[in-house]
N, C-alpha and C positions, 0 to 999 in steps of 0.2 A: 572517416569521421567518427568520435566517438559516440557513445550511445545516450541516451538520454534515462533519466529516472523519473516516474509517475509513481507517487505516492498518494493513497486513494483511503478515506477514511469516514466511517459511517455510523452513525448509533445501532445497533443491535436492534433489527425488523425494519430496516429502508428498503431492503432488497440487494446489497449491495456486492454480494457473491451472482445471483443472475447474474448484474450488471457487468461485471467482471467477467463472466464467464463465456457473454455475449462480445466484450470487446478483443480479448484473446481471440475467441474463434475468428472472428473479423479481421483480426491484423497478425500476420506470421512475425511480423518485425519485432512484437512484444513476447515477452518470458517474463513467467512469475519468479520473482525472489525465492532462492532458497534458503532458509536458515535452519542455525544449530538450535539444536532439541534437545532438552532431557528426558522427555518421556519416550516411554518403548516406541516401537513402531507398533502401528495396526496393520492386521492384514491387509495384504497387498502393496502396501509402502516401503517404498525400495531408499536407502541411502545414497544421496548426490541425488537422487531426482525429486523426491517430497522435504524430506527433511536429510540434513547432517546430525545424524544421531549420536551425541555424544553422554561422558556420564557426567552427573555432577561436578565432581574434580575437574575433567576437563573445561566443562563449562567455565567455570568459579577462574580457573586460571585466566583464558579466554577475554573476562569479563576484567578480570585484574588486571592484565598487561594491556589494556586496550584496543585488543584486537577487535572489540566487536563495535560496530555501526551504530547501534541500538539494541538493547535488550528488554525484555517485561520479565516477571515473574507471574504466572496463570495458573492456580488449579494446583499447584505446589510444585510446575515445571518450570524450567528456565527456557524463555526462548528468546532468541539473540540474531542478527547477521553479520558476516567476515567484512572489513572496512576491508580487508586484500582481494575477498572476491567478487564483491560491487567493482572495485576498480580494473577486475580483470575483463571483467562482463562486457563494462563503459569499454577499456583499450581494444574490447575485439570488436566493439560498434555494435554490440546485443542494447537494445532499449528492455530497462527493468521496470517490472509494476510491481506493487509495495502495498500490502492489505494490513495498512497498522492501524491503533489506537492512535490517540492523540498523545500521548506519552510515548509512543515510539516513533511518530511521525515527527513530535519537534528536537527529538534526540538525533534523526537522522537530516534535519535539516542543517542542525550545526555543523555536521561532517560534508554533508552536499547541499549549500546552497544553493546551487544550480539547480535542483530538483524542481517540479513541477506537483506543486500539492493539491487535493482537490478535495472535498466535503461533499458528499450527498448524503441529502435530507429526504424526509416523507414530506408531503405537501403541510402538513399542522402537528403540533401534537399528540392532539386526539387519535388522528389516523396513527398513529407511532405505537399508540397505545390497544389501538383494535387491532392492528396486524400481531404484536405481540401476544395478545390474548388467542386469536386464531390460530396460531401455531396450536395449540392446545396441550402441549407442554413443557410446559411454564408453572410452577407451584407460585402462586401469591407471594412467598416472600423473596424469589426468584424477577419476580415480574417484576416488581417495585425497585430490587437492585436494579435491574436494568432499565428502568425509566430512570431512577435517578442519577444512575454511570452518563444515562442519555441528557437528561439536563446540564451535566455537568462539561460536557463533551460541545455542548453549542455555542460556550460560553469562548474556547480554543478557535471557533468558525472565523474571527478578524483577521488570525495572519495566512491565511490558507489564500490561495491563488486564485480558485476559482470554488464555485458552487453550482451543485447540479444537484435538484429538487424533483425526487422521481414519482411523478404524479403519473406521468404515462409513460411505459417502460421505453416504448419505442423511442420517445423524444429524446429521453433521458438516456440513452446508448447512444441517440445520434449529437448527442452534447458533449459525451466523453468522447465519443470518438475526433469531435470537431478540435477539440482541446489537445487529443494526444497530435494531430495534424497541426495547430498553430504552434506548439508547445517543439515541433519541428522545422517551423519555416522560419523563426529567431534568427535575427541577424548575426547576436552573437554565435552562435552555432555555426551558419552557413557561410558567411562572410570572409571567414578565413580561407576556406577553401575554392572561393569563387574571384578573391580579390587579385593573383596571380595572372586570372585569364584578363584583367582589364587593365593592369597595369605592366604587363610585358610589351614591346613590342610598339 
């Protein structure tokens, strides 16, 4: 059976690495996406396991011939995913998780509509914006970017699949996980492979 795609998207100070990091440890079935990079490695980041470290030119080709899923541009790096090795991932029945913006979440929905999308929120704005400050580094014209990336990002929240509003972490891990479990039990998914045993015979 192939693999399923969970694409997971969140304003900057929801929590939404925790939340990820708690749903991975939870489920062996799931793998984080890897994608191509132009920025160096940092220590201890190995190529094929964090990133596919490529150089610019590679990249720029990449991005030309349409090999790639979705790309961004961040920070003055290019980062992108292989449309060949999503599909390799799915053929070997790996389920993929997907930590995009919304600019790369509805880029890779055109290539996999099948995909499973999800949006978590903070419980209000305000709290968006005391978690952000809490960090406590954050410069003011830093913080305002990302409230207002954040405003602009909730406005993308109608075509997304599901929402999960992490006011209590725990709820809010037992919601993604409840999702990545329906987001499995799909007819269309299952049905191919169960319809043999009911109509042989």
């Amino acid at each position: 059976m192939p693999g399923e795609i969970f694409v997971v998207t969140a304003p900057s100070g929801t929590g939404k690495t925790t939340l990820l990091k708690g749903l991975m440890a939870a489920d062996p079935r799931l793998r984080f996406s890897i994608s191509y990079t132009t920025r160096p490695p940092r220590p201890g980041e190995v190529s094929g396991r964090d990133y596919f470290f490529v150089s610019p030119e590679e990249f720029a080709r990449l991005r030309e011939t349409g090999a790639l899923a979705e790309w961004v541009e961040q920070f003055g790096y290019g980062y992108g995913t292989s449309k060949e090795w999503i599909l390799q991932a799915l053929d070997s029945g790996q389920d993929l998780v997907f930590d995009l913006d919304t600019r790369g979440a509805r880029a890779l929905k055109e290539s996999f509509p099948q995909g499973t999308f999800i949006f978590i929120l903070p419980p209000n704005f305000p709290e968006l914006k005391r978690r952000l400050q809490g960090r406590g580094d954050l410069g003011p014209e830093e913080l305002a970017r990302r409230l207002e990336q954040g405003r602009a990002e909730l406005q993308e929240i109608p075509w997304y699949d599901y929402l999960v509003v992490n006011n209590d972490l725990h709820l809010a891990l037992e919601q993604l996980r409840a999702i990545v479990t329906a987001a499995r039990c799909r007819a269309a998914r299952v049905w191919p492979g169960l319809e043999p045993l009911f109509t042989s015979g």
